[in-house]
MDAnalysis code that builds the backbone (N, CA, C; Angstrom):
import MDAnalysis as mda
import numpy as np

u = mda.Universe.empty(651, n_residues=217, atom_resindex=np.repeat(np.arange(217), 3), trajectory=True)
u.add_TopologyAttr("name", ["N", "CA", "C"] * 217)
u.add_TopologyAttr("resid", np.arange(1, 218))
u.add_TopologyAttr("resname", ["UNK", "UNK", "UNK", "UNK", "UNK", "UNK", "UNK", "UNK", "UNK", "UNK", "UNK", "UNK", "UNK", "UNK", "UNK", "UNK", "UNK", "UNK", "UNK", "UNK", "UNK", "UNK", "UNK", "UNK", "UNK", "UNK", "UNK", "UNK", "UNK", "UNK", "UNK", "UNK", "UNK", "UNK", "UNK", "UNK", "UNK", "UNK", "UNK", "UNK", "UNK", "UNK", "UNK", "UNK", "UNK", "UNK", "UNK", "UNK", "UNK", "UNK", "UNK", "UNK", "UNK", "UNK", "UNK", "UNK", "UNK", "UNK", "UNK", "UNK", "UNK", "UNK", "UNK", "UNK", "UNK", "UNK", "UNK", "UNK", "UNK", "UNK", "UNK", "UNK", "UNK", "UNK", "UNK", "UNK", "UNK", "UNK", "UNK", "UNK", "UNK", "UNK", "UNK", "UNK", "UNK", "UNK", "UNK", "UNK", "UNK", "UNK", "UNK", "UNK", "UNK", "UNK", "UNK", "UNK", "UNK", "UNK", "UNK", "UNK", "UNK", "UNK", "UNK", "UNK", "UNK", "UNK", "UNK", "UNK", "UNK", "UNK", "UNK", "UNK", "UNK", "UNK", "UNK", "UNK", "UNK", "UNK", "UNK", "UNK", "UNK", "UNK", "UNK", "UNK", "UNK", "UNK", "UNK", "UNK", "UNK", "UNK", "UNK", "UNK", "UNK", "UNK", "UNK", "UNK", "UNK", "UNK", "UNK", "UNK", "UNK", "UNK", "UNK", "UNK", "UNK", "UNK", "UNK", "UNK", "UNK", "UNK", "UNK", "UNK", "UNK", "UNK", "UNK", "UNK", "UNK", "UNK", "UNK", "UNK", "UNK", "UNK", "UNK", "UNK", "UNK", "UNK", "UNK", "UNK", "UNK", "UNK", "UNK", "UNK", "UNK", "UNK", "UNK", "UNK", "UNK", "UNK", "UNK", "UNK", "UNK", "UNK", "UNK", "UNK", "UNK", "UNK", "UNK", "UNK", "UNK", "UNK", "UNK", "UNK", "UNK", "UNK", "UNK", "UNK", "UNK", "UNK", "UNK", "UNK", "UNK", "UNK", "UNK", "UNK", "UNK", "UNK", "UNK", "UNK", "UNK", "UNK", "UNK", "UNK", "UNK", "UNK", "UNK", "UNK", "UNK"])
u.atoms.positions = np.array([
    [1.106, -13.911, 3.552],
    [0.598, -12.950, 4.520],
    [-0.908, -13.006, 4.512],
    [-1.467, -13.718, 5.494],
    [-2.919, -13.548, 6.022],
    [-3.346, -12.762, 6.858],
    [-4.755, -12.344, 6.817],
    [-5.246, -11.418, 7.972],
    [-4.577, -11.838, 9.409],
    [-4.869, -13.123, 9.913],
    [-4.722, -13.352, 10.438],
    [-3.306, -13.807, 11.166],
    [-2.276, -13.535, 10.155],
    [-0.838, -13.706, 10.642],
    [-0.699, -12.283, 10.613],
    [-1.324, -11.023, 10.320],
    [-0.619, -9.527, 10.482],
    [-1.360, -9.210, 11.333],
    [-2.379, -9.451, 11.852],
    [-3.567, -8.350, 12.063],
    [-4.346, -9.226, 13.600],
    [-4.444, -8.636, 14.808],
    [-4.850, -9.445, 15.926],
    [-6.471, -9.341, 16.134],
    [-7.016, -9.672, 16.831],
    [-8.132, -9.714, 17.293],
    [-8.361, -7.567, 17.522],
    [-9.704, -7.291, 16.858],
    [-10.094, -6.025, 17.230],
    [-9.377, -5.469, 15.786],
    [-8.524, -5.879, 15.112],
    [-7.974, -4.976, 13.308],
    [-6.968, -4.341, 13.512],
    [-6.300, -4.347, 14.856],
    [-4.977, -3.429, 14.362],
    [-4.136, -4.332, 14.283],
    [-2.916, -4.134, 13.702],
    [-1.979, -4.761, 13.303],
    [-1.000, -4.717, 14.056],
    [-0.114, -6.207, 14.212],
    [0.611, -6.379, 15.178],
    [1.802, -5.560, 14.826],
    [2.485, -5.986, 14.051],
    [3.478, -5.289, 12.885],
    [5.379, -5.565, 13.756],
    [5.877, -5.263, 12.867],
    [7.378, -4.801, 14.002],
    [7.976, -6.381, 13.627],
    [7.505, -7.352, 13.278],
    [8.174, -8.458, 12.838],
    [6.983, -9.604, 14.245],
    [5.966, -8.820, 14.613],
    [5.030, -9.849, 15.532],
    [3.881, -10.010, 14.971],
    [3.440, -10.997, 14.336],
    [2.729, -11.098, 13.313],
    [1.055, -12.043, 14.149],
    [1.509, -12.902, 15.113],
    [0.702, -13.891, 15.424],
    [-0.667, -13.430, 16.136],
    [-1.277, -13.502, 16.112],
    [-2.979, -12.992, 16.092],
    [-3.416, -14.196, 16.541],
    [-4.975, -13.471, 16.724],
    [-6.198, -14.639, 17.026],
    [-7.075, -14.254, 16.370],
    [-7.039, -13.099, 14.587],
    [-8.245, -12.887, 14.156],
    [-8.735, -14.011, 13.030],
    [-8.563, -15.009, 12.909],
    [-9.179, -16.148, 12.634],
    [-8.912, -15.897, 11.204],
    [-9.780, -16.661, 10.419],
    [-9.142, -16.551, 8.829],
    [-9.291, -15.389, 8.013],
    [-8.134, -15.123, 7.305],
    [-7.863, -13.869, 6.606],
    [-7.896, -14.076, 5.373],
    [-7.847, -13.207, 4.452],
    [-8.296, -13.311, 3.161],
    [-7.657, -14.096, 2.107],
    [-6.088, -14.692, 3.008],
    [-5.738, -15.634, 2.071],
    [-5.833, -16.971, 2.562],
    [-6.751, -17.107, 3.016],
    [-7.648, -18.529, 3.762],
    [-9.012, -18.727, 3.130],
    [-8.926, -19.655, 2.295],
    [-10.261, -19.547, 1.592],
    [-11.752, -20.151, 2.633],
    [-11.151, -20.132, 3.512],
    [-12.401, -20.485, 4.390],
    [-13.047, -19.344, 4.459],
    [-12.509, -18.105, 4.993],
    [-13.199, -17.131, 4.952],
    [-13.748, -16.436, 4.068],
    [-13.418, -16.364, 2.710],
    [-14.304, -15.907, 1.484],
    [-15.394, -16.802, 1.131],
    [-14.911, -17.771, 0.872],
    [-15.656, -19.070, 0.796],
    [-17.096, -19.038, 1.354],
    [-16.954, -18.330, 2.637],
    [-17.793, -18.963, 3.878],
    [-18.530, -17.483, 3.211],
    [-18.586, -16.682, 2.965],
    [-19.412, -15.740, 2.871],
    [-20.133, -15.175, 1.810],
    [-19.647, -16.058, 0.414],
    [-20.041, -16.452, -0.189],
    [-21.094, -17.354, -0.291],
    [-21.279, -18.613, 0.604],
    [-22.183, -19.647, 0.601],
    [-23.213, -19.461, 1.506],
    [-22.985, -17.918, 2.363],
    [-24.136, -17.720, 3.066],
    [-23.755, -17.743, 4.561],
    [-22.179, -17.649, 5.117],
    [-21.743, -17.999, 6.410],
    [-21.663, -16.363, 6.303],
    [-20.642, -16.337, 7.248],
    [-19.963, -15.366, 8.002],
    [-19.688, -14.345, 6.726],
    [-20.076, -13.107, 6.817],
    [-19.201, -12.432, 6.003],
    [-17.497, -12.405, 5.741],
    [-16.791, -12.061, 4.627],
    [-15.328, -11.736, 4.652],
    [-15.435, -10.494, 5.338],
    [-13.591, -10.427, 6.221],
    [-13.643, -8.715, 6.781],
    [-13.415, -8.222, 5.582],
    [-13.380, -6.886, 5.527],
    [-13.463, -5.573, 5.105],
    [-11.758, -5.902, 5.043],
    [-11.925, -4.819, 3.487],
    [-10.205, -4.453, 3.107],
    [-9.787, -3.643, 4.330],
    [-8.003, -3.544, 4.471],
    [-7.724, -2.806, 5.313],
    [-6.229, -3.170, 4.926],
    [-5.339, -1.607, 5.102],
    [-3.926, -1.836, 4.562],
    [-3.830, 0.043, 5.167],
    [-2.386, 0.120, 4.819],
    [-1.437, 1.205, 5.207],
    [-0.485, 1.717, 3.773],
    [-0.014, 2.610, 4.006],
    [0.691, 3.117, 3.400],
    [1.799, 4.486, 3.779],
    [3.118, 4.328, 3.520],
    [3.726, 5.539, 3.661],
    [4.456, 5.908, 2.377],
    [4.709, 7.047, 2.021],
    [5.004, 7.470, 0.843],
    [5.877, 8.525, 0.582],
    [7.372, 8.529, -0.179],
    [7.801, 10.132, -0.080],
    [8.060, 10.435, -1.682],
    [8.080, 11.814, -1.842],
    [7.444, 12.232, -3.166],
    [8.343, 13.279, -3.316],
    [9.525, 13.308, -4.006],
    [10.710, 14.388, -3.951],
    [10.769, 14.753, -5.410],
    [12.185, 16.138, -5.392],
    [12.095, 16.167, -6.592],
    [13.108, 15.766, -7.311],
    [12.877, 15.499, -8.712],
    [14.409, 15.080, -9.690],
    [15.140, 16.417, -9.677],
    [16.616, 15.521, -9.972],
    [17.575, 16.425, -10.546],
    [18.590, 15.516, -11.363],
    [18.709, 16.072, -12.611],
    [18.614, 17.659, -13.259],
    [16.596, 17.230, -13.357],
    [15.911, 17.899, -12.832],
    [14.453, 17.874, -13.610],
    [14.379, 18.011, -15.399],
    [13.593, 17.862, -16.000],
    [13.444, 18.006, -17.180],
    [12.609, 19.551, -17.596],
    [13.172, 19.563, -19.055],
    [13.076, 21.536, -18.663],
    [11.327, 21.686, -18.422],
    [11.428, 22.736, -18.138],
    [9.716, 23.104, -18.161],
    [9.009, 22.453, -16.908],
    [9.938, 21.498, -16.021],
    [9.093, 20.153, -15.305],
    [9.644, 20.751, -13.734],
    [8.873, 20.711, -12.954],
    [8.655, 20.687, -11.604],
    [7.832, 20.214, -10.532],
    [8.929, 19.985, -9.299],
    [8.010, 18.868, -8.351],
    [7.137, 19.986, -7.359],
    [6.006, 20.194, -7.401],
    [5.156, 20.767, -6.701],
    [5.114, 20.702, -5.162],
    [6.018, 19.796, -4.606],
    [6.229, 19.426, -3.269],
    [7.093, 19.785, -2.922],
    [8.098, 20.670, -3.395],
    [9.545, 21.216, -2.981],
    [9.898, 19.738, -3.357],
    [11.487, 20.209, -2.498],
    [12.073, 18.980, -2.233],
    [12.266, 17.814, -1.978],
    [11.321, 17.523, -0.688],
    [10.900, 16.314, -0.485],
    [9.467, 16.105, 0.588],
    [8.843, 15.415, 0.534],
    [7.500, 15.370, 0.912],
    [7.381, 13.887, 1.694],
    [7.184, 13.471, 2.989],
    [6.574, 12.170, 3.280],
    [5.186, 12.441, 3.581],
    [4.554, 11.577, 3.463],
    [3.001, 11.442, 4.051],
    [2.600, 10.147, 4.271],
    [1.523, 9.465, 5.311],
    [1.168, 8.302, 5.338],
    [-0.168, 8.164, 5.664],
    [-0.922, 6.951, 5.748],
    [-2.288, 6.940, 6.002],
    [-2.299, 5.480, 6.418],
    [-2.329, 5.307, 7.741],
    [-3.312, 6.407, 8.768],
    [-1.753, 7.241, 9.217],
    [-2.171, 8.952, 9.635],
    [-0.964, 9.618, 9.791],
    [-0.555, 9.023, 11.162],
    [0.918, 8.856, 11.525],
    [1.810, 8.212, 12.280],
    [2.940, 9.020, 12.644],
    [2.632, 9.469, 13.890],
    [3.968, 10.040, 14.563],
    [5.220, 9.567, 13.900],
    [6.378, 10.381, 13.316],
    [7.385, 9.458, 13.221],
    [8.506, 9.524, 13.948],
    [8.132, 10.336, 15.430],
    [8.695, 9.788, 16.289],
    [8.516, 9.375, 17.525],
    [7.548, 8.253, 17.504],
    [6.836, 7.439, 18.040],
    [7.703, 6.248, 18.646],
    [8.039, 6.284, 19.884],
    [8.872, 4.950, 20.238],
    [7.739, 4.334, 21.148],
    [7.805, 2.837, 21.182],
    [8.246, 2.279, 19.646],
    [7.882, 2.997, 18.586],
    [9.056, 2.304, 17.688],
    [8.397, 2.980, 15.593],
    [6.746, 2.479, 15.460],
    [6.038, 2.997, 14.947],
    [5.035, 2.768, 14.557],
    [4.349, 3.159, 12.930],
    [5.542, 3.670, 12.490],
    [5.934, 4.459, 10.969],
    [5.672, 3.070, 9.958],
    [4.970, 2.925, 9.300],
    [5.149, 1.845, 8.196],
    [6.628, 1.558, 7.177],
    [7.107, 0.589, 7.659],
    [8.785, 0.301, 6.376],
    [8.753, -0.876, 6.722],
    [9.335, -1.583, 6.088],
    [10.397, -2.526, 5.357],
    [9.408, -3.921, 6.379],
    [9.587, -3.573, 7.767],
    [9.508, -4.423, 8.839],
    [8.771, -4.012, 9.747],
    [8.134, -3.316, 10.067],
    [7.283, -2.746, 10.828],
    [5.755, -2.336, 10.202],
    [4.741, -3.109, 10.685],
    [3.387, -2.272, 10.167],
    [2.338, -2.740, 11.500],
    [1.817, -1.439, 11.953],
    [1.298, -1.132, 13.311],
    [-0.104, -1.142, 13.114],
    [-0.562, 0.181, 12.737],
    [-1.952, 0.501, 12.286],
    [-2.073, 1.034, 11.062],
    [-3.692, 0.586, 10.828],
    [-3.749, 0.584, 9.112],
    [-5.312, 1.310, 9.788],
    [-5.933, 1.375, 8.144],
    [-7.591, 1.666, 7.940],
    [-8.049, 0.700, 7.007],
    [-9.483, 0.407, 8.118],
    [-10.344, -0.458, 7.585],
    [-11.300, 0.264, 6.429],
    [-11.538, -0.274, 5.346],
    [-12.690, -0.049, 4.364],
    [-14.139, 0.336, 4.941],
    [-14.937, 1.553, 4.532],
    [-15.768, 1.762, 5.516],
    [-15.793, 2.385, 6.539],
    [-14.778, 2.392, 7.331],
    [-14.780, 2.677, 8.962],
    [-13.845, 4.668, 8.928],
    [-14.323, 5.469, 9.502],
    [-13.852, 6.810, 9.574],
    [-13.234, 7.441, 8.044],
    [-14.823, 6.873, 7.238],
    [-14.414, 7.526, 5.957],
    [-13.732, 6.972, 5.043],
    [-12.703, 5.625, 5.358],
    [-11.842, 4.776, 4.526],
    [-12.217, 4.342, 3.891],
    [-11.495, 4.005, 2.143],
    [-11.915, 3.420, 1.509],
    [-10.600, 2.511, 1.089],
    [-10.691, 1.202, 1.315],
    [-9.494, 0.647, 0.704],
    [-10.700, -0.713, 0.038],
    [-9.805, -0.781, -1.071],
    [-9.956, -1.830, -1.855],
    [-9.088, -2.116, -2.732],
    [-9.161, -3.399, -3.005],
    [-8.102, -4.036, -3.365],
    [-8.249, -5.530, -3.815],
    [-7.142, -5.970, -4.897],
    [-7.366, -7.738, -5.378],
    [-6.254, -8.138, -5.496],
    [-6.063, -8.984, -4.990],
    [-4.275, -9.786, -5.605],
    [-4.292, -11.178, -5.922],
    [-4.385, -11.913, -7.098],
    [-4.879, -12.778, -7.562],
    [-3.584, -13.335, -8.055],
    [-3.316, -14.735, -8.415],
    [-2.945, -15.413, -8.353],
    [-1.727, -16.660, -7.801],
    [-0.897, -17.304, -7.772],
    [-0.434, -18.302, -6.726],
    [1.275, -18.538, -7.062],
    [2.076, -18.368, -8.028],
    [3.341, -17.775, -7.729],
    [3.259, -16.889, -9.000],
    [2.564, -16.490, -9.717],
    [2.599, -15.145, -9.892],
    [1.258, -14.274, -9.909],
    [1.233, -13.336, -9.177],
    [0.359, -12.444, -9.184],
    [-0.042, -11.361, -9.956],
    [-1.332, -10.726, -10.015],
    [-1.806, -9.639, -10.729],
    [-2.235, -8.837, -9.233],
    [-2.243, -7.491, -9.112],
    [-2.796, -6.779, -8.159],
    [-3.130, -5.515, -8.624],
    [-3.883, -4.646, -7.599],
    [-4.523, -3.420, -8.032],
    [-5.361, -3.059, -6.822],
    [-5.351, -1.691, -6.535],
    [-5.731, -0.968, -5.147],
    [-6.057, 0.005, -4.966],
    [-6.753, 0.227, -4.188],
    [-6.871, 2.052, -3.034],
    [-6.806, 1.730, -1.835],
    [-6.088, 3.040, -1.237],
    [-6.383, 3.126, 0.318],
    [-5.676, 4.937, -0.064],
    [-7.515, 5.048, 1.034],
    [-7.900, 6.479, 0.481],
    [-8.621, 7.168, 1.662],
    [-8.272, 7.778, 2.817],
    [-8.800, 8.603, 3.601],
    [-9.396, 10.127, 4.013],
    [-10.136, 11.002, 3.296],
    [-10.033, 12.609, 3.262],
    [-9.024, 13.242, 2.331],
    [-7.398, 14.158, 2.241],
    [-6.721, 14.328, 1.279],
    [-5.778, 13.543, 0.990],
    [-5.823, 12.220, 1.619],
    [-5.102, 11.320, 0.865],
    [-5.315, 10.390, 0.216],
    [-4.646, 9.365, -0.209],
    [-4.590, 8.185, -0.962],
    [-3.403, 8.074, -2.150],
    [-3.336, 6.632, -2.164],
    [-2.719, 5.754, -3.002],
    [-3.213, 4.806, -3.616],
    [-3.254, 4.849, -5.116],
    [-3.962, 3.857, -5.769],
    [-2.336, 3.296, -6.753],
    [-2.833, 2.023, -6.792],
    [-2.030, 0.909, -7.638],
    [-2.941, 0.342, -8.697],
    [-2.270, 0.308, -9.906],
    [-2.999, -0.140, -10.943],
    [-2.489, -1.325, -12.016],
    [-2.731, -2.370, -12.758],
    [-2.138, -2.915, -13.730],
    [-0.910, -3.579, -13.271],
    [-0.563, -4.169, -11.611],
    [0.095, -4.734, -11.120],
    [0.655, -5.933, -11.389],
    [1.946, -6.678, -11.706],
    [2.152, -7.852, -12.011],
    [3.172, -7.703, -11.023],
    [3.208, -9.344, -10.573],
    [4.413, -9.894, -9.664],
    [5.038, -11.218, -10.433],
    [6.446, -11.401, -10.331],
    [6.759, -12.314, -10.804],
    [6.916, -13.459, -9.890],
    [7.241, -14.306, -10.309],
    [7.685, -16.267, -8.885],
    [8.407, -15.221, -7.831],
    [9.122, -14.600, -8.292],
    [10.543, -13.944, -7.474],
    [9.774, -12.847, -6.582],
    [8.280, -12.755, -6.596],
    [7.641, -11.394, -5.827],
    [7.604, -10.005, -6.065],
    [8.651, -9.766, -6.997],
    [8.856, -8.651, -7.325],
    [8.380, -8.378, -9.020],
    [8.199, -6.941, -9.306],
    [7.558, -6.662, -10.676],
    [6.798, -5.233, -10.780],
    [6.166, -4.988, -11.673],
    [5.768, -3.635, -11.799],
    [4.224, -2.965, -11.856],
    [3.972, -1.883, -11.802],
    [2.976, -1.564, -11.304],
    [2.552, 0.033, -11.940],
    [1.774, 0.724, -12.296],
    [1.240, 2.047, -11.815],
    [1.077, 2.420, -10.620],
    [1.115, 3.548, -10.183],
    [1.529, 4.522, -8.975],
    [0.964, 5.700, -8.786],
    [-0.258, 5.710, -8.130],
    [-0.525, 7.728, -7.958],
    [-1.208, 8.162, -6.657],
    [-0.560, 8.858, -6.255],
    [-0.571, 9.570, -5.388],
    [-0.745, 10.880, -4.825],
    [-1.791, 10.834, -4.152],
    [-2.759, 12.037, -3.601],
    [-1.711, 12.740, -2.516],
    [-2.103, 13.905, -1.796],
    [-1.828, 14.867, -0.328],
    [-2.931, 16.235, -0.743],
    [-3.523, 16.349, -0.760],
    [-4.006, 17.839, -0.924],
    [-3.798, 18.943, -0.039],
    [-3.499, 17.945, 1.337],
    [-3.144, 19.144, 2.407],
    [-2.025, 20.016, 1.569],
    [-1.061, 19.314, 0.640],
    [0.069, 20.310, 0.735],
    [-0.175, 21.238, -0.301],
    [0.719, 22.331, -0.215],
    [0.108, 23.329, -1.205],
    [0.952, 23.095, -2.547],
    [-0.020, 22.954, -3.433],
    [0.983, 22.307, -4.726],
    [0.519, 20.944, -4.977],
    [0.136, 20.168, -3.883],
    [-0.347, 18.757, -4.447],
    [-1.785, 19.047, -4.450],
    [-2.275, 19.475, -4.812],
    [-3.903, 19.526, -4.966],
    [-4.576, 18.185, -5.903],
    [-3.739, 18.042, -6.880],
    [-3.848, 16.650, -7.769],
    [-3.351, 15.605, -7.615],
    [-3.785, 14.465, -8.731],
    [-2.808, 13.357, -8.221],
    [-1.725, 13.699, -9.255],
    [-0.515, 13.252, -8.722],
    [0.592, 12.344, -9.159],
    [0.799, 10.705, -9.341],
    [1.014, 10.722, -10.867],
    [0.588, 9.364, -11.350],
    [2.023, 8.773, -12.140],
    [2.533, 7.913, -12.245],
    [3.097, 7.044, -13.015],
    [2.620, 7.315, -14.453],
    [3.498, 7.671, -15.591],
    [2.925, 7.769, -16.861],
    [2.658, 6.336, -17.634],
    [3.001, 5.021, -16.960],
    [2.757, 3.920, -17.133],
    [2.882, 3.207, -15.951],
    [2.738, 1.368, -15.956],
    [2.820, 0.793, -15.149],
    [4.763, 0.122, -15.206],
    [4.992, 1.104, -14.847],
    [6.575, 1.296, -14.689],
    [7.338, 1.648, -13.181],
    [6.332, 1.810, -12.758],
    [7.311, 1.734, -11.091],
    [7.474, 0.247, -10.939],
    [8.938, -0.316, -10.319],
    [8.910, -1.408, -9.275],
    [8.616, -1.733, -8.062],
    [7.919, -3.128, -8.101],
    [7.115, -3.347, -6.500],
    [7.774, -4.537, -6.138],
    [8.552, -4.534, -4.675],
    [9.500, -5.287, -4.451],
    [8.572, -6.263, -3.005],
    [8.100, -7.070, -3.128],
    [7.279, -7.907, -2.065],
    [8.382, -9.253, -1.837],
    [9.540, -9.123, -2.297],
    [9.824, -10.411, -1.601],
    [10.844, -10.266, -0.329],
    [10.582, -11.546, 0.126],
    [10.972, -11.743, 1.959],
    [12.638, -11.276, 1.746],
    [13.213, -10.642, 2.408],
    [14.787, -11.081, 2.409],
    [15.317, -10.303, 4.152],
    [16.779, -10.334, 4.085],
    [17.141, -9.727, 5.658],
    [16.633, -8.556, 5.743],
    [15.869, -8.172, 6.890],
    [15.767, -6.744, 6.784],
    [14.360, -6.364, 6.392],
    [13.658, -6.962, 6.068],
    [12.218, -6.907, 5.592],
    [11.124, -8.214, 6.086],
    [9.999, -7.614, 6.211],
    [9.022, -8.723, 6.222],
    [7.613, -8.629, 5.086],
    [8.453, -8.330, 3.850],
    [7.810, -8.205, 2.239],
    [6.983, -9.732, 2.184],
    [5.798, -9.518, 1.897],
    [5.386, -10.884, 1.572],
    [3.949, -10.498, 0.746],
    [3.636, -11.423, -0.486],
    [2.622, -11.828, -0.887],
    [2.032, -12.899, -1.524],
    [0.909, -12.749, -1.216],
    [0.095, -14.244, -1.554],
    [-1.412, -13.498, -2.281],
    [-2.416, -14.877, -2.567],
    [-3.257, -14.651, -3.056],
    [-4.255, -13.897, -1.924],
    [-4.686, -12.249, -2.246],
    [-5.621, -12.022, -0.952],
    [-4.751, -11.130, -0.591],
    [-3.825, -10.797, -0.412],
    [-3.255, -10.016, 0.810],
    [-1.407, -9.436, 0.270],
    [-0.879, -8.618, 0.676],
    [0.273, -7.901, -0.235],
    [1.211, -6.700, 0.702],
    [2.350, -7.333, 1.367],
    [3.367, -5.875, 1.978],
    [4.283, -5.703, 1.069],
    [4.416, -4.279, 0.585],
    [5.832, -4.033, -0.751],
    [6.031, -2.985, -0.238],
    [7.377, -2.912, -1.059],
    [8.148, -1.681, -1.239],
    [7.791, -1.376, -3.139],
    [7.511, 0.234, -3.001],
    [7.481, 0.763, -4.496],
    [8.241, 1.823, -4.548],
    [9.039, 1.922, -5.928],
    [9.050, 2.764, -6.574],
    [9.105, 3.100, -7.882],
    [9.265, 4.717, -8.120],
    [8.788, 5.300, -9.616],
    [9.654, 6.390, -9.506],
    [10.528, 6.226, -10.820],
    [11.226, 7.039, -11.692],
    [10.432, 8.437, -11.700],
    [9.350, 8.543, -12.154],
    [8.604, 9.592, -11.813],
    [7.245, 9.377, -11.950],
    [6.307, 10.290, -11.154],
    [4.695, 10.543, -10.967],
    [4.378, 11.710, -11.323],
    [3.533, 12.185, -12.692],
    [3.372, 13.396, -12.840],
    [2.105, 14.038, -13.076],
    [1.942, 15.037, -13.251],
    [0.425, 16.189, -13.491],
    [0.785, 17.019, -14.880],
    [0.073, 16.912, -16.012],
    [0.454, 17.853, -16.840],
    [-0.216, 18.846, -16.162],
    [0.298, 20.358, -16.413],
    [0.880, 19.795, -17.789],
    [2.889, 20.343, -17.052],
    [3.086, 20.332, -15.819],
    [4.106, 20.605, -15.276],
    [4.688, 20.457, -14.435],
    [3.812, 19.186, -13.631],
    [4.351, 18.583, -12.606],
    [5.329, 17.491, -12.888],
    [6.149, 17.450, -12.119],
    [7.017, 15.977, -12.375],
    [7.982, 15.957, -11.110],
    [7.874, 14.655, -10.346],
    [8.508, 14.073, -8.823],
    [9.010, 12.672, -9.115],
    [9.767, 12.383, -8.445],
    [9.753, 10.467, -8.369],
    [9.392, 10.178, -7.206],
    [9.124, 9.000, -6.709],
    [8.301, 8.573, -5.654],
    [8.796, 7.034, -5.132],
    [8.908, 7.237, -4.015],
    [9.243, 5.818, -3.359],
    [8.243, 5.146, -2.084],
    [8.051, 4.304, -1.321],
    [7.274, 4.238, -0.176],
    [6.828, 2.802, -0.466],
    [6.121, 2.258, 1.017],
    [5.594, 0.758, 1.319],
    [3.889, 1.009, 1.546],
    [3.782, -0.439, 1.073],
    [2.066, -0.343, 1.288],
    [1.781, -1.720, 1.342],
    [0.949, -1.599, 2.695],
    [-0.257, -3.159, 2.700],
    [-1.879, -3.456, 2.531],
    [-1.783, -4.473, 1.571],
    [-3.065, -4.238, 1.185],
    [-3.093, -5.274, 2.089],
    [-4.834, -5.977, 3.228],
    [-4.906, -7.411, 2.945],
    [-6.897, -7.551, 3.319],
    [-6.872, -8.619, 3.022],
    [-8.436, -8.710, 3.258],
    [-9.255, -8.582, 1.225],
    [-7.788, -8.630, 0.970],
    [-8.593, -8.108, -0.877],
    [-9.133, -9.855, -1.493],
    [-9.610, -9.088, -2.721],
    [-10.479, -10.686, -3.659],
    [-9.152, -10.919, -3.923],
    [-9.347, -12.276, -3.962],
    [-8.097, -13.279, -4.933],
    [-8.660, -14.328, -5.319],
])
């Protein structure tokens, strides 16, 4: 997955399983880092999506509660989700994202190496964000990660919710039904986590997709 196979001319993303663009080389094209490095063209700016839902366990553990009620989605950039066409970030569909820089965004991000990867991230707008930490992928695309996750709008999430290790699974590989892919530079997954918590009494599990691309590799 290159800038330039997700993402068209102008940064929004084609998404929906239409991938083909004219924004020229993307971050897993070493022409374009390369080149801006040696004094050419700058690299673009990170830019990725995310949707996320944040519910609670049962049986919870004593003393432990999910601060979000029941169940919670949120995404960034926020997305009608009932928008026809879908325009909701999953499995196979990714529409619009935020650029690094641009209306306050901050995404950054690295996904380094060539059949197996290391990765690590933000994409972070006003009361949201999602950061990934201590990321490994195996040949097979898939592997594990840290997980935490912001909303402040809601009442009760004022903090993050975090992974107590790098124990959630991150599922990036291609199969029916998905257009999961990563390479060096650039990253669409599915995650999840057993649970994300706040001492000293928060505790949720957490599932949701996220694209990083335009990152160092």
């Amino acid at each position: 997955m290159v800038a330039g196979s997700l993402i068209g001319c102008g940064g929004e993303a084609q998404g929906s399983k239409a991938y083909a663009g004219d924004g020229g080389a993307g971050a897993g094209e070493p022409g374009a880092s390369e080149g801006g490095r040696g004094g050419g063209p700058a690299p673009p700016p990170s830019q990725g999506a995310f949707w996320a839902n944040v519910k609670s366990v049962s049986p919870s553990p004593a003393g432990k509660t999910c601060p979000v009620g029941a169940s919670l989605s949120f995404d960034l950039p926020a997305v009608d989700p009932v928008s026809i066409p879908p325009r909701t970030l999953d499995a196979d569909t990714y529409v619009e994202n935020v650029v690094d820089g641009e209306d306050t965004a901050e995404v950054k991000c690295s996904v380094k190496g060539a059949s197996s990867f290391t990765l690590e991230g933000t994409i972070a707008r006003g009361t949201k964000s999602l950061a990934i930490s201590d990321g490994t992928l195996g040949a097979d695309r898939k592997g594990t990660a840290r997980v935490t996750l912001k909303d402040s709008e809601t009442p009760g999430f004022s903090g993050h919710l975090s992974a107590p290790a790098a124990n959630c699974t991150i599922d990036a590989a291609a199969g029916v039904g998905n257009n999961f892919q990563a390479q060096a530079g650039s990253i669409w997954a599915h995650f999840a986590c057993a649970s994300v918590e706040q001492a000293p009494s928060d505790y949720c599990q957490a599932q949701g997709y996220f694209v990083l691309e335009n990152c160092d590799y």
